[in-house]
TITIRO-338115 format. One line per field, with one value per residue (C-alpha): residue in three letters; x, y, z. Coordinates in steps of 0.5 Angstrom, whole numbers, always signed. Example, Ala and Ser with C-alpha at 12.3 -4.5 7.8 and 13.67 -1.06 7.14 Angstrom:
# TITIRO-338115
aa = (ALA  SER)
c1 = (+25  +27)
c2 = (-9  -2)
c3 = (+16  +14)
This chain:
# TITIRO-338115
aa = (UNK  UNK  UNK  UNK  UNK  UNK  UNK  UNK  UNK  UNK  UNK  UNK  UNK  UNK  UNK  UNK  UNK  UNK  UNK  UNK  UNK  UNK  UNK  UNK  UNK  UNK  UNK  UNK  UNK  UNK  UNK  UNK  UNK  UNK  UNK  UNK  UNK  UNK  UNK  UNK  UNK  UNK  UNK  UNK  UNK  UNK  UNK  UNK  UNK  UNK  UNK  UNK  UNK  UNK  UNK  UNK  UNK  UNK  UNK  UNK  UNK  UNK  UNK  UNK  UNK  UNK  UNK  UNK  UNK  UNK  UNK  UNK  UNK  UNK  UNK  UNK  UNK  UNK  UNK  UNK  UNK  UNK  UNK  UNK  UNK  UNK  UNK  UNK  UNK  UNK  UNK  UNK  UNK  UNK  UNK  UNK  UNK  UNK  UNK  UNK  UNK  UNK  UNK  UNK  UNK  UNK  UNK  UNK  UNK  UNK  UNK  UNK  UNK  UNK  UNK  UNK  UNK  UNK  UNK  UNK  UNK  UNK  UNK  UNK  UNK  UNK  UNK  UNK  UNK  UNK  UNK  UNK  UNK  UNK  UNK  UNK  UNK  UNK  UNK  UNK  UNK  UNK  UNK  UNK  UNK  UNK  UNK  UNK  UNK  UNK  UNK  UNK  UNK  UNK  UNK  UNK  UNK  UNK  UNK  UNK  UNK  UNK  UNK  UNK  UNK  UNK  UNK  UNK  UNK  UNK  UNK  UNK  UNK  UNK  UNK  UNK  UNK  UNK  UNK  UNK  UNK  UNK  UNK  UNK  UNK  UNK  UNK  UNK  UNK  UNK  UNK  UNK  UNK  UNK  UNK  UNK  UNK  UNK  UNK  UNK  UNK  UNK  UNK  UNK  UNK  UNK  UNK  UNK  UNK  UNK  UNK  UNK  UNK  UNK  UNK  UNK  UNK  UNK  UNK  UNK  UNK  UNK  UNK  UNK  UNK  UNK  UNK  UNK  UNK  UNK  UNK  UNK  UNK  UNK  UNK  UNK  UNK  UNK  UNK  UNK  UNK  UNK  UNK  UNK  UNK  UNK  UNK  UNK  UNK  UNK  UNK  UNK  UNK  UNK  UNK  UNK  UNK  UNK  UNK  UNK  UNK  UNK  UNK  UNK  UNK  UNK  UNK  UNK  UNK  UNK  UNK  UNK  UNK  UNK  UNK  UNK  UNK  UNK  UNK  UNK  UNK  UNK  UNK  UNK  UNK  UNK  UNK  UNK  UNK  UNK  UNK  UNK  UNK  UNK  UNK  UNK  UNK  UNK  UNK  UNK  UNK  UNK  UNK  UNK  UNK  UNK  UNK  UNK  UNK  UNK  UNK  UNK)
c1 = (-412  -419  -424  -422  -415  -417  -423  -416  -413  -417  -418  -411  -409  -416  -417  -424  -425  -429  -423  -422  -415  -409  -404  -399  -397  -402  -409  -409  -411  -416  -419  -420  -423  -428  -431  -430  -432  -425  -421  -416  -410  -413  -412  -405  -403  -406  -403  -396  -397  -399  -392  -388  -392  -390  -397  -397  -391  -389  -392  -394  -394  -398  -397  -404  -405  -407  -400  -399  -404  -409  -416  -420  -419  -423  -424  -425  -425  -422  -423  -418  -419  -415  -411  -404  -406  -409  -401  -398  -404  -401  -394  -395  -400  -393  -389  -395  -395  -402  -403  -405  -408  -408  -412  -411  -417  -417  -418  -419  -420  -416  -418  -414  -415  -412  -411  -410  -412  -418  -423  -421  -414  -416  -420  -415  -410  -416  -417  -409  -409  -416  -415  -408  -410  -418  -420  -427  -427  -433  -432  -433  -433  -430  -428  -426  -420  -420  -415  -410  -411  -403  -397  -391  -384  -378  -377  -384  -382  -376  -380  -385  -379  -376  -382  -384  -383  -381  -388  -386  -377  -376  -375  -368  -366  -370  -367  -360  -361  -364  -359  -366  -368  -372  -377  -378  -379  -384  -387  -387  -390  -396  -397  -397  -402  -407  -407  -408  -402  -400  -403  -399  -402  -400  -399  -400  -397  -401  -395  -397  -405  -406  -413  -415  -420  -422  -428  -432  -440  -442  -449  -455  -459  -466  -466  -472  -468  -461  -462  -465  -460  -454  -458  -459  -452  -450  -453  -452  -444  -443  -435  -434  -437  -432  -435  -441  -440  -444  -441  -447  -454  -456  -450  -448  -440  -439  -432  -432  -427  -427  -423  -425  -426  -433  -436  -435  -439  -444  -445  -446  -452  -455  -455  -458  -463  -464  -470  -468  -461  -462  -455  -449  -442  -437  -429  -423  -418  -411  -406  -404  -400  -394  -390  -384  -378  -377  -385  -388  -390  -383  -380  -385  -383  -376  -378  -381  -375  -371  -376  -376  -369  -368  -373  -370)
c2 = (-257  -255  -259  -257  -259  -266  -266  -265  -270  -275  -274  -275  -281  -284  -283  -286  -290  -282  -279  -281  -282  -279  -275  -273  -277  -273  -271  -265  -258  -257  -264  -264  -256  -257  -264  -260  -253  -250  -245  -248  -245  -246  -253  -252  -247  -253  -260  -256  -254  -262  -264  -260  -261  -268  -270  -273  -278  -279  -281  -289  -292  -297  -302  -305  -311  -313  -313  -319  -323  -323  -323  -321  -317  -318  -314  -318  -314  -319  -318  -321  -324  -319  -312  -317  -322  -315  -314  -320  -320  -314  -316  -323  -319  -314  -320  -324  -324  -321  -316  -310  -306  -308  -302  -302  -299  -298  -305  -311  -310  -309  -310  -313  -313  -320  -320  -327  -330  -332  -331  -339  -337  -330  -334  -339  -333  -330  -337  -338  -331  -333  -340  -338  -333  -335  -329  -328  -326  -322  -320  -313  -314  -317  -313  -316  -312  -310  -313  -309  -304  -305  -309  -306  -307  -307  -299  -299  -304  -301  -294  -296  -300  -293  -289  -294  -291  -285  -283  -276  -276  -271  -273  -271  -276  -281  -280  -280  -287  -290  -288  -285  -277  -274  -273  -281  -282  -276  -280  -286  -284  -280  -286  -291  -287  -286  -293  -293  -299  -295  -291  -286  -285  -280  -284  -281  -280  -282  -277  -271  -272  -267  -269  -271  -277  -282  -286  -292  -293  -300  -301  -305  -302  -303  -303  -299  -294  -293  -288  -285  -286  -284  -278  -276  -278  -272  -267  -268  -269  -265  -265  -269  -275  -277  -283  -290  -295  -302  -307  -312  -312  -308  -307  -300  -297  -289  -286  -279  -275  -272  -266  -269  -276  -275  -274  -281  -284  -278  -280  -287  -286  -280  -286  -291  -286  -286  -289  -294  -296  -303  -303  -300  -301  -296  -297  -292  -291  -291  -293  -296  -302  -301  -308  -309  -307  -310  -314  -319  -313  -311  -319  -319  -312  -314  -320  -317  -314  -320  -324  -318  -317  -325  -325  -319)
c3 = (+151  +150  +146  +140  +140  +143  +136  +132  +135  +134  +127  +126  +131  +129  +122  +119  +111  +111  +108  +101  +100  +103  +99  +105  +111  +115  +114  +111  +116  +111  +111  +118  +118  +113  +117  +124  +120  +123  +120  +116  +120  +126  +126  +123  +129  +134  +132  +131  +138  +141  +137  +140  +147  +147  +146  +140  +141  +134  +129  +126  +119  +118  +112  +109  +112  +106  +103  +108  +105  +111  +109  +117  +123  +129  +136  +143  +150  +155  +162  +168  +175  +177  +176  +176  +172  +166  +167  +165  +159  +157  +157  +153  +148  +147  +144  +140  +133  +129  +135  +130  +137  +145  +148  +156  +161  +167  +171  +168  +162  +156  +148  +143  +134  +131  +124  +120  +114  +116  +121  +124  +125  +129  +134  +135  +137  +142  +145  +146  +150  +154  +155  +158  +163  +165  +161  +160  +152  +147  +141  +139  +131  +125  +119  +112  +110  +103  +97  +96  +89  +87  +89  +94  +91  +94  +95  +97  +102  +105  +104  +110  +113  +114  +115  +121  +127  +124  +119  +118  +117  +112  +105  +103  +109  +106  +99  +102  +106  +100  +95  +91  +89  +93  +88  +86  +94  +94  +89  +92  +98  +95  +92  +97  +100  +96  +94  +101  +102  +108  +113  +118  +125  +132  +137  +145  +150  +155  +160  +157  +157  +163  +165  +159  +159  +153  +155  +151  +154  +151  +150  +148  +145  +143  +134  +133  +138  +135  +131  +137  +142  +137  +136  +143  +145  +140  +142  +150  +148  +140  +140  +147  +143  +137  +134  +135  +131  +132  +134  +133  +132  +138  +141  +140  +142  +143  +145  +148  +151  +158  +162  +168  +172  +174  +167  +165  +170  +171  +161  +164  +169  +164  +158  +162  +162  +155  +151  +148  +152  +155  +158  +159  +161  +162  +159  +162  +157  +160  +154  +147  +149  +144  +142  +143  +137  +133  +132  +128  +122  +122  +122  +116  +113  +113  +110  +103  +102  +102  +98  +93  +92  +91  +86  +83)
């Protein structure tokens, strides 16, 4: 893989509220050239050729959370005592429910997004899973979750159901399993999406990354220098660097991509050189950490069905 093929992937496995809508069950080449200046067949040629590699897993349908009634989310970063303890981390947050994400690194560190219905109720669950392991717990930043522009209905819900894991099964399949004409889930589905009601995203296989390397540098940055630091990281980095975001006032989190070990550690000491960048820390990704099947969403998810056809 080049930078160019792993650019493409992020804007599949990561997609940003810089999409305006979704009217396919991926991001169209076309999106992703126009906002990359790639050639539209470029990125068709690239993204078929990571499918069939392995490299993209298979891809994710994600409903609103909002169609849950859950009103925040909040990112933390834990860090263990040890590698062990991360270990038994990991395999609890696998069966807890309101996980949307758990991001694994290298060493003791693992990073959690909670849902719920208010930001009381997402602390509770991050104090539970910090309390029960003597973690040390930041929070990485809070997100309000947007109420929902429409309602799901009973074939909505059992659309998402049997698209869960399986976010590009054929229509014609789809249509057969719901006893509905493909042209009337091409619809639904069309509408899902752009109601942003659900989203599909490409899960990894992290066996297939052939000395690719994701890599977060957490800093604390100066305010009159953000802008600065942002800029600068930019264009030492241009496409190995594919996203920064604030996560508090003065701490910035930039993610970048790798071909080699040595280049992480080598972006983090040229950081702290940086005008501006008070402190630096450094975050090796290793996995996504996928729950256990069937989880928490998916008990929810049968249970809208069941509520919509006895209301029926």
């Amino acid at each position: 893989m080049d930078a160019k093929d792993v650019r493409i992937f992020c804007e599949i496995a990561f997609k940003g509220l810089d999409y305006d809508s979704f009217t396919d069950r991926r991001v169209s080449p076309l999106a992703i050239g126009r906002k990359l200046r790639f050639d539209e067949k470029t990125v068709r040629v690239r993204v078929k050729k990571m499918e069939d590699d392995g490299f993209i897993k298979y891809y994710q349908a994600m409903p609103s959370l909002a169609l849950f009634q859950f009103k925040n989310m909040r990112a933390y970063r834990f860090e263990a005592l040890n590698i062990a303890t991360k270990h038994r981390v990991i395999e609890y947050l696998q069966q807890l429910p309101f996980i949307v994400e758990a991001l694994d690194y290298l060493g003791q560190n693992v990073s959690v997004s909670i849902t719920g219905t208010s930001s009381e109720q997402i602390d509770q669950v991050a104090s539970r899973v910090a309390d029960r392991f003597e973690l040390y717990k930041w929070i990485l930043g809070s997100k309000t979750i947007k109420e929902p522009v429409s309602v799901a209905d009973k074939l909505d819900w059992q659309i998402i159901q049997e698209l869960r894991y399986d976010a590009l099964s054929g229509v014609k399949e789809l249509s057969e399993s719901l006893s509905i004409t493909p042209r009337m889930i091409e619809y639904r589905i069309r509408k899902l999406l752009s109601s942003e009601l659900l989203q599909v995203r490409a899960i990894i296989n992290t066996q297939k990354q052939q000395g690719l390397i994701f890599y977060e540098l957490e800093m604390s940055v100066s305010e009159t220098k953000r802008y600065n630091v942002i800029k600068r990281l930019s264009e030492i980095y241009a496409n190995k660097l594919w996203s920064v975001r604030t996560l508090a006032a003065g701490i910035l989190l930039a993610n970048f991509f790798a071909f080699t070990l040595a280049e992480p550690e080598e972006a983090y000491v040229n950081t702290l050189k940086l005008e501006g960048v008070r402190s630096c820390s450094l975050f090796i990704f290793k996995e996504t950490v996928e729950p256990k099947r069937p989880n928490w969403m998916d008990g929810l998810i049968e249970q809208k069905i069941a509520s919509s056809s006895k209301s029926r």
